[in-house]
C-alpha positions as CSV (number, residue, x, y, z in Angstrom):
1,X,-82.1,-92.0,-160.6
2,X,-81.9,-88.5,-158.9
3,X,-79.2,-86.9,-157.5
4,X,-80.8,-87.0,-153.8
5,X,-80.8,-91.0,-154.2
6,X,-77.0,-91.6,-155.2
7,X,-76.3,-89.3,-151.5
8,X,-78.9,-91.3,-149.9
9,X,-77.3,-94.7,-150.4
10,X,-73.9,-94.6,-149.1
11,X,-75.0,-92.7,-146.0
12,X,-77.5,-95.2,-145.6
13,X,-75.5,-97.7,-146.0
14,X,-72.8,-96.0,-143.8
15,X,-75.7,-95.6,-141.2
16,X,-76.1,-99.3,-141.2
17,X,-72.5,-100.3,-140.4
18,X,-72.1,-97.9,-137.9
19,X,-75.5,-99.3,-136.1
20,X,-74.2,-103.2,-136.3
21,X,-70.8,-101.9,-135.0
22,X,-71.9,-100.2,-132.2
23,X,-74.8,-102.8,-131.0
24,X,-71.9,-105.2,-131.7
25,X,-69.7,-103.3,-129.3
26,X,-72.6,-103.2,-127.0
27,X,-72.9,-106.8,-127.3
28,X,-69.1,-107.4,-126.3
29,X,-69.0,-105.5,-123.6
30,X,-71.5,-107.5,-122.1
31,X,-70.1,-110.4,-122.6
32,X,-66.8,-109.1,-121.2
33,X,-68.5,-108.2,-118.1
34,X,-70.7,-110.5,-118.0
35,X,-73.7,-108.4,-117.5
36,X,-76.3,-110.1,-115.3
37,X,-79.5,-107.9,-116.5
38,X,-80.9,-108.3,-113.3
39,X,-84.2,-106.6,-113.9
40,X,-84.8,-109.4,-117.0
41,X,-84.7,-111.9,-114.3
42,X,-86.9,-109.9,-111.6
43,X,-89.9,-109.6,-114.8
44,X,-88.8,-113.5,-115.8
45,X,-90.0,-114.9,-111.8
46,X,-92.7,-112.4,-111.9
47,X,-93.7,-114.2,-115.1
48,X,-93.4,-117.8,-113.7
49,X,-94.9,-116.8,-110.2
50,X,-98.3,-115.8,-112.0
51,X,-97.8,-119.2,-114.2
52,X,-97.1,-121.1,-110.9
53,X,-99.7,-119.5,-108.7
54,X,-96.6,-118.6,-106.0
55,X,-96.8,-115.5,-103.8
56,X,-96.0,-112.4,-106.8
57,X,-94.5,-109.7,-104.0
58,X,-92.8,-112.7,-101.5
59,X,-89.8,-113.5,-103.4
60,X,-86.7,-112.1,-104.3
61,X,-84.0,-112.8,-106.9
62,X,-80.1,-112.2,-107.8
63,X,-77.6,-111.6,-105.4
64,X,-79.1,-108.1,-104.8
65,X,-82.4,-110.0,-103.5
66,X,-84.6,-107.8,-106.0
67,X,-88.2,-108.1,-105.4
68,X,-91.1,-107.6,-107.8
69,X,-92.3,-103.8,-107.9
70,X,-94.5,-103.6,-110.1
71,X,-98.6,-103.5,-110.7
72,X,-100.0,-107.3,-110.9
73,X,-101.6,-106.3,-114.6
74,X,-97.5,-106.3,-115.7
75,X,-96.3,-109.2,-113.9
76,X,-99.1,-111.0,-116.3
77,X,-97.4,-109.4,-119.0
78,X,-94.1,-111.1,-118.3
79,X,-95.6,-114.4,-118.4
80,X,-93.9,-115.4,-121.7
81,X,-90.5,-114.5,-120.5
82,X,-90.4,-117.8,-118.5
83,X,-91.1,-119.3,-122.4
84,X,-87.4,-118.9,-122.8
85,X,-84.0,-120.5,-121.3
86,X,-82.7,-117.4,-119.2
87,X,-79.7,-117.1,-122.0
88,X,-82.0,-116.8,-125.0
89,X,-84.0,-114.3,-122.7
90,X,-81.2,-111.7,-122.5
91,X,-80.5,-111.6,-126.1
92,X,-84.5,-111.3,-126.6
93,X,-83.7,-108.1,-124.6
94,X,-81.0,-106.7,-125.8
95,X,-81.7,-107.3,-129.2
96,X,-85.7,-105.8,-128.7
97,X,-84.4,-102.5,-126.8
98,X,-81.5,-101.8,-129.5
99,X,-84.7,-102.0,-131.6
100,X,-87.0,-99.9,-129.5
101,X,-84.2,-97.5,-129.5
102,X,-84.5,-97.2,-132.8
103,X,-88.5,-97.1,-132.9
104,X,-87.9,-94.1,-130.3
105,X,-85.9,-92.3,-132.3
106,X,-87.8,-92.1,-135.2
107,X,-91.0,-91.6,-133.3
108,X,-88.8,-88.5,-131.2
109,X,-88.1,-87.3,-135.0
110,X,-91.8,-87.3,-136.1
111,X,-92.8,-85.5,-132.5
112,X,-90.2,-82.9,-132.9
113,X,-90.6,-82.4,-137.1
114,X,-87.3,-83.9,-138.0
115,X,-87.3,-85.8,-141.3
116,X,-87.2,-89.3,-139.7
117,X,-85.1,-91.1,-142.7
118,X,-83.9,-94.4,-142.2
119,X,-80.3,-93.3,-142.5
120,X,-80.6,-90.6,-139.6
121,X,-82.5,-92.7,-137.3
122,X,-79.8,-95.5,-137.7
123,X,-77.1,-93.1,-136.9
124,X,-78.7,-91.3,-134.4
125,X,-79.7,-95.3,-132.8
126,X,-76.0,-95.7,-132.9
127,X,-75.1,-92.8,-131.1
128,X,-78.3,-93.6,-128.8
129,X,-77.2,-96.5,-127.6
130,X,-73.9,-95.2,-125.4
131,X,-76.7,-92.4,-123.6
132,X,-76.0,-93.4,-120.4
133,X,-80.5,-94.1,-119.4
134,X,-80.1,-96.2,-122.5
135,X,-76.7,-98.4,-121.9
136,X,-78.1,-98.6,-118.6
137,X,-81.7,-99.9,-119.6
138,X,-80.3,-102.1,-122.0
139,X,-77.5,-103.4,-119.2
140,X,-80.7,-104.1,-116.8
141,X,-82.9,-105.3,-119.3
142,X,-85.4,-102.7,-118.2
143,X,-88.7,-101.7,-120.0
144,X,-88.0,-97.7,-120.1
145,X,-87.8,-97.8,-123.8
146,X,-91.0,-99.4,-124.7
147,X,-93.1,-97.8,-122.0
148,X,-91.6,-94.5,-123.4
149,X,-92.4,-95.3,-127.1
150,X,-96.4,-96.6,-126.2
151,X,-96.5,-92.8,-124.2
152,X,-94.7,-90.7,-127.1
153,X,-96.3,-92.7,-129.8
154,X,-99.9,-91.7,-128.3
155,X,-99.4,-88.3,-127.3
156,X,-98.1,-87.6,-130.7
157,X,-101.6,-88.7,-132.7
158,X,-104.0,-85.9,-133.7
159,X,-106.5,-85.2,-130.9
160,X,-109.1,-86.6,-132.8
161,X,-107.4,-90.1,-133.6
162,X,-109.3,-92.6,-132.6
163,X,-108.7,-94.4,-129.1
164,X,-106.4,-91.9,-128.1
165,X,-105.0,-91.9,-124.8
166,X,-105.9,-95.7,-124.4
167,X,-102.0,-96.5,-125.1
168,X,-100.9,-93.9,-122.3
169,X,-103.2,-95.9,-119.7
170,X,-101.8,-99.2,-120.8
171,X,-98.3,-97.9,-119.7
172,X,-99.6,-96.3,-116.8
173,X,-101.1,-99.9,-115.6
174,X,-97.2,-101.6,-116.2
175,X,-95.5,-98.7,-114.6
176,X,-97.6,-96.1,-112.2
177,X,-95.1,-92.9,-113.3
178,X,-96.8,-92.4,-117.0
179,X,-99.8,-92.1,-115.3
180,X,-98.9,-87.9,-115.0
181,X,-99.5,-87.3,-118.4
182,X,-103.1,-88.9,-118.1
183,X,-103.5,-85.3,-115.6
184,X,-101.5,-83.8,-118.3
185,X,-104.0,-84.4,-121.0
186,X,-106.8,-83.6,-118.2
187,X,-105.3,-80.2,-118.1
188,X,-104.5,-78.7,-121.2
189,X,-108.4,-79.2,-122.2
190,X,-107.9,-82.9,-124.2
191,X,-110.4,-84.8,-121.7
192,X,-111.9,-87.2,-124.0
193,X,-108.0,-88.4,-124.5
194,X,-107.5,-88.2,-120.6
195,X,-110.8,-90.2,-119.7
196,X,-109.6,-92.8,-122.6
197,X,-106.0,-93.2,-120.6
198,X,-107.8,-93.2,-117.2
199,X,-110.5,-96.0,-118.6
200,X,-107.9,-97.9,-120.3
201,X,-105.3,-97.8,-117.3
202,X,-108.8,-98.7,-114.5
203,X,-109.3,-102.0,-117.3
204,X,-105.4,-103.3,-116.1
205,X,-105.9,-102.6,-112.6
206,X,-109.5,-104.6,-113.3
207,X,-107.6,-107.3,-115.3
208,X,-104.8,-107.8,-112.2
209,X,-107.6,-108.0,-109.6
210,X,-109.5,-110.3,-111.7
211,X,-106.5,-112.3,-112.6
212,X,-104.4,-112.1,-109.7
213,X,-106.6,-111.3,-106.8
214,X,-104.8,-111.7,-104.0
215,X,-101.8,-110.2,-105.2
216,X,-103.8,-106.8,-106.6
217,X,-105.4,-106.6,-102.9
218,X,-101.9,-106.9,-101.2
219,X,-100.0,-104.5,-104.2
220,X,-102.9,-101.8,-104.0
221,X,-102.7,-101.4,-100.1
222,X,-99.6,-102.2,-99.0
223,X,-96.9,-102.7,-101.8
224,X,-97.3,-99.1,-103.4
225,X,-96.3,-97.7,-100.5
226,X,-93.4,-99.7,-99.1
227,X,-90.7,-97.2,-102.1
228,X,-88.0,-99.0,-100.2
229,X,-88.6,-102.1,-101.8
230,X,-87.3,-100.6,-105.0
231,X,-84.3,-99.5,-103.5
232,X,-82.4,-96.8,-101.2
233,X,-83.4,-93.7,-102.5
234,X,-79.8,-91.7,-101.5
235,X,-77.4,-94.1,-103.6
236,X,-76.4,-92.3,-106.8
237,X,-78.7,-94.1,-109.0
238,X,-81.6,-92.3,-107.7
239,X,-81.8,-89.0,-110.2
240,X,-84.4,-87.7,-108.4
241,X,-85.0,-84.7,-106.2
242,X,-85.3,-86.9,-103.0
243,X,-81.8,-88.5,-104.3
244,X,-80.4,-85.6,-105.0
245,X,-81.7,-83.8,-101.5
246,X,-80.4,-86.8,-99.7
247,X,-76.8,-86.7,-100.7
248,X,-76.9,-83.0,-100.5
249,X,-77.9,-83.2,-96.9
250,X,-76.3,-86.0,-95.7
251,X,-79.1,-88.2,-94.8
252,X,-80.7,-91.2,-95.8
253,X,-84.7,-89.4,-95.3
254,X,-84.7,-85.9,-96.3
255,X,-88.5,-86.1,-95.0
256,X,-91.1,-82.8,-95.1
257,X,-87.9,-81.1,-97.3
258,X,-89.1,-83.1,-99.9
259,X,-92.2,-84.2,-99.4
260,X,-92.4,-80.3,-99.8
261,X,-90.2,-79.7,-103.0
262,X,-91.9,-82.3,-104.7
263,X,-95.5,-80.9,-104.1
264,X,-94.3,-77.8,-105.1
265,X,-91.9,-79.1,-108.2
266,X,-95.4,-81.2,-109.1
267,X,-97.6,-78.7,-109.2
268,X,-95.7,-76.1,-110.8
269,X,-94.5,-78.6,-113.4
270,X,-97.7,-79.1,-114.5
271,X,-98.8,-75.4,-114.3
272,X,-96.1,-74.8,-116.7
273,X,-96.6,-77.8,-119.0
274,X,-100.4,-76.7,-119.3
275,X,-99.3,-72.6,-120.1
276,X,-96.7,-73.8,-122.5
277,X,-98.8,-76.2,-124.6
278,X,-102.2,-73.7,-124.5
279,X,-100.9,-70.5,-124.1
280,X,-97.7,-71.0,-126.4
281,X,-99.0,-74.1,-128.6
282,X,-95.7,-75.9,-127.5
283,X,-96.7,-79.1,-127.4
284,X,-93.9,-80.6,-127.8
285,X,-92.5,-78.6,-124.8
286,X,-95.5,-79.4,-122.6
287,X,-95.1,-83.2,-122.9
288,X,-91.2,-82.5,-122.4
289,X,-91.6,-80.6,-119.3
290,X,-94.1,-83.2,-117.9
291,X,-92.0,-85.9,-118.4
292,X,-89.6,-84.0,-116.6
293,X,-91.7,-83.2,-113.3
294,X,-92.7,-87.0,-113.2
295,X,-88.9,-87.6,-113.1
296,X,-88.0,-85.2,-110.7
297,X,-91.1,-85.6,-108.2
298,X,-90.9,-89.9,-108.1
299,X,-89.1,-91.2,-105.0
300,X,-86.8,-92.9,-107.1
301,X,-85.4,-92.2,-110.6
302,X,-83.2,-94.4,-111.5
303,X,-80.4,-93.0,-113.9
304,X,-82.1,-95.8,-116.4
305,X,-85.5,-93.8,-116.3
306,X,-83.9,-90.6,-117.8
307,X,-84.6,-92.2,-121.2
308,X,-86.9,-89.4,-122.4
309,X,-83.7,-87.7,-123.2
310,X,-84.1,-88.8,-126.6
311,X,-86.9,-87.1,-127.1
312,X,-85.1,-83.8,-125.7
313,X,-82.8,-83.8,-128.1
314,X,-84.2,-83.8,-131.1
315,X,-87.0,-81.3,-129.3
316,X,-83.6,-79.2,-129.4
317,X,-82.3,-80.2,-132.9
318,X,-85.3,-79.3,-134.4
319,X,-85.7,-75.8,-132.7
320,X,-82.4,-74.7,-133.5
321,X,-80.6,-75.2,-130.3
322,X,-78.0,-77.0,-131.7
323,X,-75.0,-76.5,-128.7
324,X,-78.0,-76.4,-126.3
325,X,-78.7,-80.7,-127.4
326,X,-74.6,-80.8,-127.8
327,X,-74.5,-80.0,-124.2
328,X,-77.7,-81.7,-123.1
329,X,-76.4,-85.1,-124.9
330,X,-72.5,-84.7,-123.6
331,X,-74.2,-84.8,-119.8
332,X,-76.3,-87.9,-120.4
333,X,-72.6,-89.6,-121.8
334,X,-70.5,-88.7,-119.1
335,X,-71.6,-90.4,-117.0
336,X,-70.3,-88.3,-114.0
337,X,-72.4,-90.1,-111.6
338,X,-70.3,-92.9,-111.4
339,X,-66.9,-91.6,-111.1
340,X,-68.0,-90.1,-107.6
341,X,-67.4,-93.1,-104.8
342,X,-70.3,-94.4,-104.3
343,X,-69.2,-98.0,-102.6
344,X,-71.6,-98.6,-99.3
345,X,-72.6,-95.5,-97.9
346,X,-70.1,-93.2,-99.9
347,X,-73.2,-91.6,-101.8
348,X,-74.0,-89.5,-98.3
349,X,-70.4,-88.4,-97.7
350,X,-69.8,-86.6,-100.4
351,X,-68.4,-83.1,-100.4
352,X,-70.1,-80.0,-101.9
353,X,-67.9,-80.2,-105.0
354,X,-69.0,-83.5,-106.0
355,X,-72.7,-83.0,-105.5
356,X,-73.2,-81.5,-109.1
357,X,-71.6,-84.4,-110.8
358,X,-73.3,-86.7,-108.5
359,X,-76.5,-85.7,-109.5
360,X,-76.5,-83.9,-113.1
361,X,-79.7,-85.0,-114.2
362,X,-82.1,-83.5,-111.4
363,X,-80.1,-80.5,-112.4
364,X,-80.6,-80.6,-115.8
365,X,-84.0,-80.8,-115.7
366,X,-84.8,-78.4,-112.8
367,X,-82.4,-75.8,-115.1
368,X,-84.8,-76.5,-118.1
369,X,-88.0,-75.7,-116.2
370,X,-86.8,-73.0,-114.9
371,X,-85.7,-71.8,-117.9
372,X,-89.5,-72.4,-119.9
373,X,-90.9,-70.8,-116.8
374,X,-89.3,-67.6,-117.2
375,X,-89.2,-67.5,-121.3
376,X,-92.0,-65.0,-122.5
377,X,-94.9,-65.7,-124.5
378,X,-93.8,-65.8,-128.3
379,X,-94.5,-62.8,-130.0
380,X,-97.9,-63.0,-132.0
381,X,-97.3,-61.6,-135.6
382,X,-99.4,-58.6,-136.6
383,X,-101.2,-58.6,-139.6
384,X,-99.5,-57.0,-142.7
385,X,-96.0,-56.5,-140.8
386,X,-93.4,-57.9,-142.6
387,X,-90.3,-59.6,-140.9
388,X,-92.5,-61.3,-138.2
389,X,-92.0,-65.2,-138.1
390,X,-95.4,-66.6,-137.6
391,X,-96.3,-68.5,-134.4
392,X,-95.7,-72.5,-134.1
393,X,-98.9,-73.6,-134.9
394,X,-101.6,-74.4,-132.1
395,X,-101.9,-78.7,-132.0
396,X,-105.0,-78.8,-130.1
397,X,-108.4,-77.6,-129.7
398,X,-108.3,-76.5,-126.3
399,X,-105.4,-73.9,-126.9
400,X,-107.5,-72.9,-130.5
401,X,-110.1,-71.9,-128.2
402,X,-108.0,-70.3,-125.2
403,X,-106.3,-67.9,-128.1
């Protein structure tokens, strides 16, 4: 038995006990509060109003009256969650995000270049769990993780893998947002990938209209425009620029303002997403970066979205910037958006001082992308010099071809 082995053990082992302790505080906690996971029971009577043939976008549920947001091809998706009493449901949940938690961190370690050992991804899980867009996607019973795993999981296969792209388009057709990185792909020169997402994401819209007619007719003209059925947009939650240009301003509809900062935010997020991964061969940075504009430039982001922080991190571990991810991950645990009030319309009266801890996120990100806009080009090495640190190497063929 080697030397590396004996080490390995314990701190696997250690690993392991600090994973089950944590879930298990988790677990407490929302028992203690007794957590309703209110968006588990919006996707359970989205499930049971496909199985029943009831009107998909004319009910609402919980004491918040929540209605269903999404496309019809997910709503078919939930079908099996009325399979379950609602109790058994919400550990399903819990238990399945604490392991796609898990499944994201080791698939954030392989997309970064971290060694992905059991023993670091169960630490890291444990330490995962108390992100705030985690505990909060795990208190909703959200999605976020899953969809985030099918887009990092597929972005990270060689360009010439097989049926790339066709993952990204499933995730698109549950949740419209992912649907960015299909233009992502589009862009930096990967258009078989991009025409795979787009095909794969145009068979669930087919498969919602074919299954769910009605429904697809009324979601596809009228539903993906009413945003306000997903919530108020100037509450705290929202960790988007409109959120974040709403409480600044004081109003409930920042209006052209944003329409305008988003366009722009949009298009120069993926300007620099495309120069970054061809010009640069960042890839990891360009998927980062988009992720980031689709965060920023959505009506509404909830705090719950911000889950691609896990992928930001070890982007930073594994790069070096080790008091850059120190900082990054103490902002997605302090959770200073709630400690601002933020009972009934408190959210819009809140004094300059309080606006950067109302909002950190937006922040964040918009501070990253400026930052990658005005980094310079990586120095290429010159041939026979000594002391120059090769370039990251190029991960597709498009930037090959652009150098």
């Amino acid at each position: 038995m080697t030397r590396s082995r004996i080490v390995t053990r314990p701190f696997l082992l250690a690993s392991g006990v600090l994973f089950a302790g944590s879930l298990a505080a988790l677990a407490v906690l929302c028992i203690v509060q007794r957590i309703p996971m209110a968006d588990t029971l919006v996707y359970r009577a989205e499930g049971a109003a496909v199985a029943n043939g009831t009107d998909l976008y004319g009910f609402t549920v919980t004491k918040w009256n929540l209605p269903a947001t999404y496309p019809p091809f997910a709503a078919i998706l939930f079908v099996p969650t009325t399979w379950l009493p609602v109790d058994a449901l919400k550990i399903v949940f819990v238990a399945g995000n604490a392991a796609l938690l898990a499944l994201l961190v080791h698939l954030s370690c392989r997309f970064a270049r971290l060694p992905a050992r059991p023993g670091m991804v169960l630490a890291a899980t444990a330490f995962g769990l108390w992100l705030e867009p985690v505990f909060q996607t795990l208190l909703f019973g959200q999605i976020n993780l899953a969809l985030t795993c099918l887009v990092l999981w597929d972005l990270a296969r060689p360009d010439g893998a097989l049926g790339k792209g066709f993952a990204l388009g499933i995730a698109a057709g549950v949740k419209l947002t992912p649907a960015i990185f299909i233009v992502y792909l589009l862009l930096t020169g990967r258009v078989r990938a991009g025409l795979t997402a787009l095909a794969s994401f145009t068979g669930t819209v087919l498969l919602g209209a074919l299954v769910l007619p009605g429904a697809s007719v009324d979601f596809w003209t009228r539903r993906i425009f009413e945003t306000d059925r997903v919530g108020k947009p100037w509450i705290v939650d929202n960790q988007s620029l409109q959120g974040l240009l709403s409480r600044v301003l004081h109003t409930p509809e920042p209006g052209l303002l944003w329409v305008a900062l988003a366009v722009a935010t949009g298009v120069g997020g993926l300007w620099l997403a495309r120069r970054v991964a061809v010009r640069d061969g960042r890839e990891t940075w360009g998927v980062l970066i988009t992720a980031l504009t689709a965060l920023l430039v959505s009506p509404i982001s909830w705090s719950h979205h911000w889950v691609w922080c896990v992928p930001l991190l070890a982007v930073l571990v594994a790069e070096g910037y080790v008091r850059t991810a120190a900082a990054v991950g103490a902002v997605f645990t302090a959770r200073t958006l709630w400690l601002v009030p933020h009972q009934g319309d408190l959210d819009l009266q809140l004094p300059w001082w309080q606006q950067p801890l109302a909002s950190p996120y937006p922040l964040l990100a918009a501070g990253l992308l400026l930052l990658a806009a005005c980094a310079p080009a990586p120095a290429r090495p010159v041939p026979g010099q000594r002391g120059v640190r090769p370039q990251v190497p190029v991960r597709n063929e498009y930037a090959r071809r652009a150098k």
